[in-house]
Wavefront OBJ file of the C-alpha trace (Angstrom):
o trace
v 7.210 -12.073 12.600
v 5.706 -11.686 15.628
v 1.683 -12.431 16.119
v -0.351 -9.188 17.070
v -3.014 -8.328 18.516
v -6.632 -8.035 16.202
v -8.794 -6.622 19.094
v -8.682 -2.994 17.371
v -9.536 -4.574 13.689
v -12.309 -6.935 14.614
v -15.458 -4.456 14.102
v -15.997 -5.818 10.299
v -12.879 -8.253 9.145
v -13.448 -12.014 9.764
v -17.544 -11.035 10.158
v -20.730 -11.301 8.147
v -20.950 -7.410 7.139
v -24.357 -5.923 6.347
v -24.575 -4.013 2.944
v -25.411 -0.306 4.543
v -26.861 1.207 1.305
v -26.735 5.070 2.775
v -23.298 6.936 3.208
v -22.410 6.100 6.758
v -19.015 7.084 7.759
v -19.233 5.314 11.294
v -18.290 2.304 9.026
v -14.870 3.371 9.281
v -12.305 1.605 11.765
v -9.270 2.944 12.171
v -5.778 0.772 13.738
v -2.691 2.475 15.341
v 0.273 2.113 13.039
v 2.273 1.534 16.255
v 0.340 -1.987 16.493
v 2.408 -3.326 13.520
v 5.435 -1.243 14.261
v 6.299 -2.023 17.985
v 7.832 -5.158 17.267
v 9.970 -3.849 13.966
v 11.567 -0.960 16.673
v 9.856 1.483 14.928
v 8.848 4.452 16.556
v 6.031 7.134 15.847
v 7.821 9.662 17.039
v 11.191 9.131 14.917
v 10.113 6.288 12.014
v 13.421 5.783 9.637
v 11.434 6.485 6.726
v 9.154 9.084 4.790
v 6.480 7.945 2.848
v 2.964 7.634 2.270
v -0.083 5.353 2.158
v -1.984 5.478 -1.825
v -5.343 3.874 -2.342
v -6.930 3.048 -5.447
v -10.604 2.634 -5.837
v -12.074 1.202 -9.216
v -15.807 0.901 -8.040
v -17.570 4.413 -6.600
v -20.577 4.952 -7.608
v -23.794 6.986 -5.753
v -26.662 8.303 -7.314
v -27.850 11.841 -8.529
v -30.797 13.533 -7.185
v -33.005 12.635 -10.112
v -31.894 8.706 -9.476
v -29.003 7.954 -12.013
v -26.238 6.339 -11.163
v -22.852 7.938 -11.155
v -19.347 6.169 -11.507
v -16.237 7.274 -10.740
v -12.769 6.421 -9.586
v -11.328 7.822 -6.346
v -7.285 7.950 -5.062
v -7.161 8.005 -1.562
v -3.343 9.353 0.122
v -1.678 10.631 3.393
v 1.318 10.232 4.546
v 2.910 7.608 6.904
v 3.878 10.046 9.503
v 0.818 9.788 11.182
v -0.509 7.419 13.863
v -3.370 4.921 12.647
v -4.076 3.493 9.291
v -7.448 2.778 7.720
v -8.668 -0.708 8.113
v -9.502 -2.473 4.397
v -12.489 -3.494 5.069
v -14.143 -0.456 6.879
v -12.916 1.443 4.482
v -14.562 -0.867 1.189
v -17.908 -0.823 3.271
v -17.704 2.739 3.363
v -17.235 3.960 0.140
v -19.991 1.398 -0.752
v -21.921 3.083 1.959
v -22.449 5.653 -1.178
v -24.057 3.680 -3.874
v -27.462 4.605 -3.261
v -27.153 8.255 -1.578
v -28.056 10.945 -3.662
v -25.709 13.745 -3.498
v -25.994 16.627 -6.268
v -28.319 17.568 -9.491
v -24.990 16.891 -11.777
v -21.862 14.739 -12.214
v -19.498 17.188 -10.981
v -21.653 18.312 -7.862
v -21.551 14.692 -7.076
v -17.898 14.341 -7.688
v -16.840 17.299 -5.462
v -19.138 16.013 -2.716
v -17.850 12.549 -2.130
v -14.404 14.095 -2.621
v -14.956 16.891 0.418
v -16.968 14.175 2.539
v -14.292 11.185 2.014
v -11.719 13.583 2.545
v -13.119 14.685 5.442
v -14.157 11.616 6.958
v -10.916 10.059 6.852
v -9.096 12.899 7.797
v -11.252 12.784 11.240
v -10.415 9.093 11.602
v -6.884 9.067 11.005
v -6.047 12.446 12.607
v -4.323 13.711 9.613
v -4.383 15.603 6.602
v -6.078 13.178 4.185
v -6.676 13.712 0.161
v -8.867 12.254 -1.958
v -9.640 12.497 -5.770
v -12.279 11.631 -7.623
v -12.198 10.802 -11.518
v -14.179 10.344 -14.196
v -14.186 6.444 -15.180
v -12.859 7.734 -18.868
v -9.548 6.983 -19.096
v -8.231 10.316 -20.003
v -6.131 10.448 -16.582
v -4.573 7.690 -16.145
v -0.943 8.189 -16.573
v 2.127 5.495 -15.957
v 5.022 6.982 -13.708
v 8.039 6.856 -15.390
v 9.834 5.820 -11.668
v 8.714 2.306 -12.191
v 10.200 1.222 -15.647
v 12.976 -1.088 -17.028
v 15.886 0.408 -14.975
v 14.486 -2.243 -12.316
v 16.203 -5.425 -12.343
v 13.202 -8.156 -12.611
v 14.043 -10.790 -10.065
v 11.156 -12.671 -11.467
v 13.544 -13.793 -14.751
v 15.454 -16.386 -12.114
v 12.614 -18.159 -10.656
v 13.549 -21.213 -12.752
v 16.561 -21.679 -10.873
v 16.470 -20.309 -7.340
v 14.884 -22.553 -4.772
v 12.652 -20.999 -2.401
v 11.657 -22.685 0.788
v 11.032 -20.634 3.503
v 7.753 -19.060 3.756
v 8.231 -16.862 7.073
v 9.300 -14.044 7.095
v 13.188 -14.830 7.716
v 15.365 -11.725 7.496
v 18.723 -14.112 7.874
v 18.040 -14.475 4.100
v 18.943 -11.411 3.013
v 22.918 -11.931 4.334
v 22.971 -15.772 3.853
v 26.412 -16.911 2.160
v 27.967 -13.213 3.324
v 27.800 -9.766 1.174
v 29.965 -8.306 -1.136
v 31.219 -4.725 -0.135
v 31.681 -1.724 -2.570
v 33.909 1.113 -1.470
v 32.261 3.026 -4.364
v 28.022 3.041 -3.602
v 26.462 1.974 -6.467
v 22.269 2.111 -7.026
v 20.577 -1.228 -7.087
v 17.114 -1.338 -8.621
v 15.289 -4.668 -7.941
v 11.385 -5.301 -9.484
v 9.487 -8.665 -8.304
v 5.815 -9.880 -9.015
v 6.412 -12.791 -6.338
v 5.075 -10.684 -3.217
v 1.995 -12.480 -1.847
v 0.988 -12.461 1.818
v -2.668 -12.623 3.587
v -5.225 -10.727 5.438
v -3.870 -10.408 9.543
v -6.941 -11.762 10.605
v -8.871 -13.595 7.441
v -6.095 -15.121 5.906
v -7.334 -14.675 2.244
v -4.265 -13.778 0.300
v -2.955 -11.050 -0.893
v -0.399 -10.529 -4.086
v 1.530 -7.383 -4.838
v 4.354 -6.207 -7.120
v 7.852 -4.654 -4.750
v 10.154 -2.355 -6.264
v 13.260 -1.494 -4.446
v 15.881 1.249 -4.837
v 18.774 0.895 -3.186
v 22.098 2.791 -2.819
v 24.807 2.014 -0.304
v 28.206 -0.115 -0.307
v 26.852 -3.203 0.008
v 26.193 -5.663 -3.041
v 23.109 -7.323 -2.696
v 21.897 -10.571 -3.989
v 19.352 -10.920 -6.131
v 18.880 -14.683 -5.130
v 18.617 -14.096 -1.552
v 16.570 -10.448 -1.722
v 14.437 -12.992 -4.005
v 14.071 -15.510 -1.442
v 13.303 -12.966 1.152
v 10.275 -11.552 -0.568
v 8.728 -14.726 -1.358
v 9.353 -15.678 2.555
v 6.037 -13.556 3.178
v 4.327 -15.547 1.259
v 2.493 -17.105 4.361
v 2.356 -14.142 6.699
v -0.799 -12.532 7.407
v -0.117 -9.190 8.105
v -1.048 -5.650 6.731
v -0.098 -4.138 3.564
v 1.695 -1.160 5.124
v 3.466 -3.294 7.831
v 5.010 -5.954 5.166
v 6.189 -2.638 3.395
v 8.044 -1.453 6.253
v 9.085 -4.520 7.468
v 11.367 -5.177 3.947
v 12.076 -1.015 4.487
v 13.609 -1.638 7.906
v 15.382 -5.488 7.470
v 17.470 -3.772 4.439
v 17.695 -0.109 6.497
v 19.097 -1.981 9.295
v 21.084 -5.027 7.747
v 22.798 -2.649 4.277
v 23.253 0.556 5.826
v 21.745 2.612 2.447
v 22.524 6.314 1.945
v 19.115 5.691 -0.329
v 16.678 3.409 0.388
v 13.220 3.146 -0.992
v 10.181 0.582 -1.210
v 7.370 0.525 -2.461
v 4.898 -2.279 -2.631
v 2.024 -2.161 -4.874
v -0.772 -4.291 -4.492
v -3.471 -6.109 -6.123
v -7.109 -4.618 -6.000
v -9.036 -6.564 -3.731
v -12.722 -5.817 -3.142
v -12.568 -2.681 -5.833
v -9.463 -1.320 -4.064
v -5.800 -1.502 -4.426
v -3.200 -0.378 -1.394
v 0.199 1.037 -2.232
v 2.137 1.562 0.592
v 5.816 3.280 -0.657
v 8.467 4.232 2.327
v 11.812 5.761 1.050
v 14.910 7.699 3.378
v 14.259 10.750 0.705
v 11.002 12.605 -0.468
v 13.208 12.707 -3.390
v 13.197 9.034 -4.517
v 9.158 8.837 -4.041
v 8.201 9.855 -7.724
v 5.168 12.956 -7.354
v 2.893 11.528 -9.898
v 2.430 8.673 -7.406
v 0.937 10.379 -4.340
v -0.863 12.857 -6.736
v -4.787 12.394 -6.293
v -6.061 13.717 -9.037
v -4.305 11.128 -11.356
v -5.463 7.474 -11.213
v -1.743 5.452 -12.275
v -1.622 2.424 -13.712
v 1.330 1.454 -12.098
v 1.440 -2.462 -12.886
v -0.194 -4.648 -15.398
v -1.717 -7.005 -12.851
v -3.015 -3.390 -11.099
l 1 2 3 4 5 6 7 8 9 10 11 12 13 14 15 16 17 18 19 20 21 22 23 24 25 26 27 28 29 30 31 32 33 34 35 36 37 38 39 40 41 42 43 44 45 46 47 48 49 50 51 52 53 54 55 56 57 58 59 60 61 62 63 64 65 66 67 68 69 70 71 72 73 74 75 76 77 78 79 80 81 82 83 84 85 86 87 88 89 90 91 92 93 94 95 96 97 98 99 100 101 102 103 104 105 106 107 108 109 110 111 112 113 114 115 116 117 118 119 120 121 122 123 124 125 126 127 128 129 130 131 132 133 134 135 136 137 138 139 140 141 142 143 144 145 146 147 148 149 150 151 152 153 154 155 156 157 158 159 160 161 162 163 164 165 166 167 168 169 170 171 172 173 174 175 176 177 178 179 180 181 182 183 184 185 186 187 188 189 190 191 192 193 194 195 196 197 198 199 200 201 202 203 204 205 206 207 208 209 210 211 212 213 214 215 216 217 218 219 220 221 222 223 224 225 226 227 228 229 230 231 232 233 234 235 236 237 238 239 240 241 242 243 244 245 246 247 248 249 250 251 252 253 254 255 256 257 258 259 260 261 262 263 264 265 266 267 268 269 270 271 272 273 274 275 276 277 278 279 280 281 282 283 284 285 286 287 288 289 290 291 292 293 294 295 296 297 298 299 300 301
């Protein structure tokens, strides 16, 4: 994949970051999606996909107005159609930006407050309509999406005996040794745990679970989709852009009449990313753009 540029990104990531202990939403920096899209022929304008970005926070916390702390969870989510993206680390500074502001006389003034200023915020930076959720830390709402179960083929169960040796991105992978074709489309459901790549400009790594849905006429491997995946394993790029750069390589090598991806991250910093991009609204399951549920969508999440 090609190297981009990090002049946009470089206000916080790769830096010695000062904890700001009042909410301070100039914290937030902001990176145009085309950045990490120019070089996959995606366009703004007319992106093969429909999707959305989900964030999961673990660790919000600010402080009532008679000095007690109060915890919460958040879910963060707008949709891929727009132009920039949040960057990780401006956005981790910022919600801990909150952790010692005092915002309301009870738990649910506080609740509704960092909800309407987060959503706000971010909906000024990113120059799109932004939700956000906030949640008790009682369990009571998390909820499992039924999209991700065991109709997903775990690629993971062949690790034993698949060699894997590339560890660039290498798209050639995907159609090595030719493809089978099906004059009857069949769906293809594919799960793996062996996603890792690393921070564009830090390097520190980053490991994720990718589920794929896939209909079209084209039988695909699991040993080479396998070896594709773990061919990020030393690219340093963003979350969103190693989502849509499996989305495109199988949109442009397989020809689906259904396509979707969805990668879901490991928290890093007291946030998770979940990037999902699908050809249908349809195959992107509701529960898992919906803010007011925090999903436990993987064990290692």
């Amino acid at each position: 994949m090609t190297e981009l540029d990090n002049i946009n990104i470089s206000t916080h990531l790769g830096k010695n970051s000062a904890y700001i202990k009042q909410y301070t939403p100039s914290l937030l920096v902001r990176e145009p999606r085309q950045s990490n899209r120019k070089h996959l022929g995606i366009s703004d304008e007319a992106p093969p996909f429909v999707g959305s970005d989900v964030w999961n926070g673990y660790e919000v916390s600010c402080l009532l107005n008679n000095g007690t702390p109060v915890n919460a969870t958040a879910r963060v989510s707008y949709s891929a159609d727009n132009k920039f993206i949040v960057e990780s680390k401006s956005m981790k500074l910022y919600w801990n930006s909150f952790n010692m502001t005092k915002l309301g006389d009870t738990t649910s003034q506080v609740y509704n407050e960092i909800q309407h200023r987060a959503s706000n915020d971010l909906s000024i930076l990113l120059e799109t309509d932004v939700q956000v959720g906030i949640q008790s830390t009682i369990h009571t709402h998390y909820k499992n999406p039924d999209y991700f179960n065991n109709s997903f083929v775990n690629l993971d169960s062949n690790v034993d005996v698949i060699p894997c040796t590339i560890y660039n991105e290498t798209p050639d992978l995907l159609v090595q040794g030719g493809y089978i074709i099906d004059d009857n489309p069949k769906v293809q459901q594919f799960w793996s745990s062996a996603l890792k790549s690393n921070c564009r400009v830090t390097s520190q790594p980053d490991f994720g679970d990718v589920y794929i849905h896939y209909k079209g006429k084209y039988k695909i491997s699991q040993e080479n989709l396998l070896q594709y995946i773990v061919s990020f394993r030393d690219e340093c790029h963003f979350h969103e852009e190693i989502c849509e750069t499996i989305y495109k390589r199988l949109y442009d090598l397989f020809e689906p009449q259904e396509l979707m991806v969805a990668c879901l991250y490991t928290r890093r910093g007291g946030w998770d990313i979940n990037p999902i991009r699908s050809t249908h609204l349809c195959l992107i399951p509701e529960l898992f753009t919906d803010v007011n549920k925090l999903v436990v969508k993987t064990q290692r999440q």
